[in-house]
BAVO-97052 format. One record per residue (C-alpha): chain; x, y, z; residue in one letter. Coordinates in nm, 2 decimals. Each point is the difference from the previous one (the first is absolute). Layout:
// BAVO-97052
PT	A	X	Y	Z	a
...
END
This chain:
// BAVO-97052
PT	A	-11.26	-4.50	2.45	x
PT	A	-0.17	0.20	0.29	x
PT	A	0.17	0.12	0.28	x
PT	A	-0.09	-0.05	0.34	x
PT	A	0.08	0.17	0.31	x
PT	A	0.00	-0.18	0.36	x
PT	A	0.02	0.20	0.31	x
PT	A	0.36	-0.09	0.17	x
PT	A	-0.19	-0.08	0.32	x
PT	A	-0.21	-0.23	-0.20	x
PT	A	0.29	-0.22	-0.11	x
PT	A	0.08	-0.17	0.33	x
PT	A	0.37	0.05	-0.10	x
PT	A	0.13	0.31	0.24	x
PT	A	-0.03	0.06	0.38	x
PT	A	-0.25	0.26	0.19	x
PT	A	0.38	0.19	0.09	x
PT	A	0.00	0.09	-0.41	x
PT	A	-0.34	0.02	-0.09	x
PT	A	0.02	0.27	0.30	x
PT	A	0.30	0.17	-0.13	x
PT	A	-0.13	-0.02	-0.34	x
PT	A	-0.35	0.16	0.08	x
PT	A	0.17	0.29	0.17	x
PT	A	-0.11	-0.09	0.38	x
PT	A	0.03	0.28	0.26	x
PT	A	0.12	-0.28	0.24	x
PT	A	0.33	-0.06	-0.21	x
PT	A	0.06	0.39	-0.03	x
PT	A	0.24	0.03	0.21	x
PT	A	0.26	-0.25	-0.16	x
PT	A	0.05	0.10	-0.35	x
PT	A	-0.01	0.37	-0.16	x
PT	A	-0.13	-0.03	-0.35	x
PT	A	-0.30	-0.13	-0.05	x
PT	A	0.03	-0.32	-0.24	x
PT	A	-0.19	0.15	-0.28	x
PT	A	0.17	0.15	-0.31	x
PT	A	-0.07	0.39	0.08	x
PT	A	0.21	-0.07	0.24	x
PT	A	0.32	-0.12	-0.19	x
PT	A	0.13	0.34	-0.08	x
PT	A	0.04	0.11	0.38	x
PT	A	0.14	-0.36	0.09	x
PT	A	0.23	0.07	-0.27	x
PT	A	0.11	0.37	0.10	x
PT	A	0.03	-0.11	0.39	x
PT	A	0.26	-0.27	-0.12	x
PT	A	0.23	0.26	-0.21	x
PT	A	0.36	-0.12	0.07	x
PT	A	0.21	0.30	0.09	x
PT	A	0.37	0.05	-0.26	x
PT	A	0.17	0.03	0.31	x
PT	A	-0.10	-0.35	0.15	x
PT	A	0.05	-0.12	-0.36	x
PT	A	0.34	0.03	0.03	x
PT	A	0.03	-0.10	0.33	x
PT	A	-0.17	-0.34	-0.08	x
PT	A	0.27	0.01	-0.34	x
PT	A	0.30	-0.02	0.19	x
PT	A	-0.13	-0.24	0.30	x
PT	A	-0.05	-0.24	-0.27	x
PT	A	0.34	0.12	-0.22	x
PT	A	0.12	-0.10	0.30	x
PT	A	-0.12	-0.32	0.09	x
PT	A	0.04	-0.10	-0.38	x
PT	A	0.41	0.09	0.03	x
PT	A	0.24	-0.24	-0.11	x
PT	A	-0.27	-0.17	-0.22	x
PT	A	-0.03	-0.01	-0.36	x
PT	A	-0.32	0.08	-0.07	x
PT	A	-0.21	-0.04	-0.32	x
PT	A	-0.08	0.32	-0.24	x
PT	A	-0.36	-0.02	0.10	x
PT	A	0.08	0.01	0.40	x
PT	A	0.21	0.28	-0.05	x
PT	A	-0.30	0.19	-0.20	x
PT	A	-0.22	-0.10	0.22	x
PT	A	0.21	0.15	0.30	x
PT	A	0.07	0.27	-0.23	x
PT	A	-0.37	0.06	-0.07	x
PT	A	-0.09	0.04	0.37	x
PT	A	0.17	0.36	-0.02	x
PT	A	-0.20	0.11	-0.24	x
PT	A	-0.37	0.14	0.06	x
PT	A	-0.15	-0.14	-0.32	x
PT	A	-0.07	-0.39	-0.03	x
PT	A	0.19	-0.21	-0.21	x
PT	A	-0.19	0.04	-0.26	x
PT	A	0.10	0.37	-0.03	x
PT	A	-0.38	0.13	0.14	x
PT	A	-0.02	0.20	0.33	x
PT	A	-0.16	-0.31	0.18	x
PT	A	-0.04	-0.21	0.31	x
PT	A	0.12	-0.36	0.02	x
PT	A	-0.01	-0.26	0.24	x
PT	A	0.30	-0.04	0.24	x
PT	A	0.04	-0.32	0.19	x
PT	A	0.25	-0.08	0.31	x
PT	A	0.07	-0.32	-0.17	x
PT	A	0.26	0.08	-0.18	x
PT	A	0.14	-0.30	-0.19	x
PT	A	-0.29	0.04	-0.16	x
PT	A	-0.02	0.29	-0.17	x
PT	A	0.45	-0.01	-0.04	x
PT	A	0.10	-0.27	-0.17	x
PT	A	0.38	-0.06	-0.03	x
END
């Protein structure tokens, strides 16, 4: 099987806003910080360090908010796990944090 590559701005499938963004365009500078190529993950990734101290701070807003609920082993390591520096998997790591909740906490 042979491989082909088509040019994203030869697909017809994404606006002129991404292929902009994509392609690095001066004009868009000014909104983002990194640009989208994968050099650039390990700064993105060092700018978004969570500090310990607002760790625990967003542990016991949501300790809170979960009290008086019985909660299921793996909310409560999950909640447990935000203390923690390392991922969940035990690595120093970054993961992706979302506001909507429900979705990541099951009960």
């Amino acid at each position: 099987m042979k491989k082909h590559c088509v040019a994203l701005n030869k697909t017809g499938q994404f606006s002129k806003f991404f292929l902009d963004y994509i392609e690095g365009k001066e004009a868009l500078r000014p909104f983002y910080a990194h640009l989208p190529k994968i050099e650039s993950f390990k700064a993105a990734i060092e700018a978004k360090k969570f500090p310990s101290e607002s760790r625990g701070i967003l542990h016991r807003a949501l300790q809170s908010q979960y009290q008086g609920l019985e909660l299921s082993s793996e909310v409560s390591f999950n909640l447990d796990s935000l203390l923690s520096e390392k991922n969940i998997y035990g690595h120093n790591g970054t993961s992706t944090e979302s506001v909507y909740r429900p979705a990541l906490f099951h009960l």
